[in-house]
C-alpha positions in Angstrom: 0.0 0.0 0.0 1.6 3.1 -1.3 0.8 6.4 0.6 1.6 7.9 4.0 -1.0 7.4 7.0 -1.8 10.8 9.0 -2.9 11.2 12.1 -5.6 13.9 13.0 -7.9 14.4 15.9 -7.2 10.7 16.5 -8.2 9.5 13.5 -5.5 7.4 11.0 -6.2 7.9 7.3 -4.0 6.8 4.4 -2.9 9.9 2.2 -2.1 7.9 -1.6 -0.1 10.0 -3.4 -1.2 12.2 -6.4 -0.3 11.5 -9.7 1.6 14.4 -11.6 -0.3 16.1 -14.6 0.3 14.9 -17.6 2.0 11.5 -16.4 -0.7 8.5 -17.0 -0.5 4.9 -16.9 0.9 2.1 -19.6 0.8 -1.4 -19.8 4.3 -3.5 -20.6 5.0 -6.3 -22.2 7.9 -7.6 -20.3 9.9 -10.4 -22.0 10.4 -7.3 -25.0 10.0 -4.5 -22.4 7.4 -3.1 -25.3 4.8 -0.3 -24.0 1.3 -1.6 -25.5 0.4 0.8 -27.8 -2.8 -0.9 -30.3 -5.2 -3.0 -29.8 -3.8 -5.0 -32.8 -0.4 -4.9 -30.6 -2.2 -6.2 -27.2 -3.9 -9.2 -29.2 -0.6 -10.4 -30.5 0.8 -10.6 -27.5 -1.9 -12.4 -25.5 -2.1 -15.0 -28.8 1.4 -15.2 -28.2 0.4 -16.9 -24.8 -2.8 -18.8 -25.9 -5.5 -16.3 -25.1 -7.6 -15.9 -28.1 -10.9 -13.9 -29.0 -13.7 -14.7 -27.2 -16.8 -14.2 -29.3 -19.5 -11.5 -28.0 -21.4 -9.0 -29.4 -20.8 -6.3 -27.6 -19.4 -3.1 -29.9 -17.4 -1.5 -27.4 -15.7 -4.5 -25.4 -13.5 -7.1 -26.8 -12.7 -10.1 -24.7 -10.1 -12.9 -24.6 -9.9 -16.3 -23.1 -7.3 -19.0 -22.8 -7.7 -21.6 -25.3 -6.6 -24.1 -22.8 -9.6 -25.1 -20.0 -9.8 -21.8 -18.2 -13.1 -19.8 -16.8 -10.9 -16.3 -17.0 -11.4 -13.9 -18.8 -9.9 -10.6 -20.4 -12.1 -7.7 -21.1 -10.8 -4.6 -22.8 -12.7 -1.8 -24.7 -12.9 -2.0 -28.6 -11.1 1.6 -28.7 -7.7 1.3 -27.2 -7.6 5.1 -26.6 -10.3 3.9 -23.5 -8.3 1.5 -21.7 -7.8 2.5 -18.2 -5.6 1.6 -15.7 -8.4 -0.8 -14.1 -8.1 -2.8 -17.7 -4.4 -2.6 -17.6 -4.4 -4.3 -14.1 -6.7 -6.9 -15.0 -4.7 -8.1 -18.0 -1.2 -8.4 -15.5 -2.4 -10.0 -13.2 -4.1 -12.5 -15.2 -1.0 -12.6 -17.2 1.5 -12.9 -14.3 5.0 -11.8 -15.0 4.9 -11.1 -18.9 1.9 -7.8 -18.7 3.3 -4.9 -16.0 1.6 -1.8 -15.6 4.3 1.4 -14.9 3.8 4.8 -15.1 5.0 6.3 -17.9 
């Protein structure tokens, strides 16, 4: 847990720090250390490790499961541009040690 805890009028509270403008959030593929940049780039690398497209007809979410017998599943939005850090999360640590999430 990242953040400093305070102490005021007895009460503890966590501070988390604040984010700099301008700085946002990136998701790396770390064998290559390549920041995921496209969609088209993001679905290479998860075919790469057996996830493929899992059909739904949803037109702003795409998702991805492994082809082997697994109930998880990978849900990102159709427009890359809309990926949030929440998405980014997801897909490391579903992906354990290839997918990191760094600020850039």
């Amino acid at each position: 847990m990242a953040g400093v805890w305070v102490f005021k009028d007895g009460v503890a509270r966590l501070v988390q720090p604040q984010k700099e403008p301008g700085r946002r959030t990136v998701l790396v593929y770390s064998p290559t250390y390549e920041v995921i940049t496209s969609q088209e780039m993001l679905e290479e690398k998860l075919n790469i490790l057996g996830w493929v497209r899992y059909p739904l007809n949803d037109p702003d979410f795409i998702q991805f499961h492994q082809s082997a017998s697994s109930v998880l599943l990978i849900s990102v939005p159709r427009d890359f541009a809309k990926i949030r850090s929440m998405h980014m999360y997801d897909i490391a640590v579903k992906t354990r040690y290839v997918f990191l999430v760094r600020d850039a």
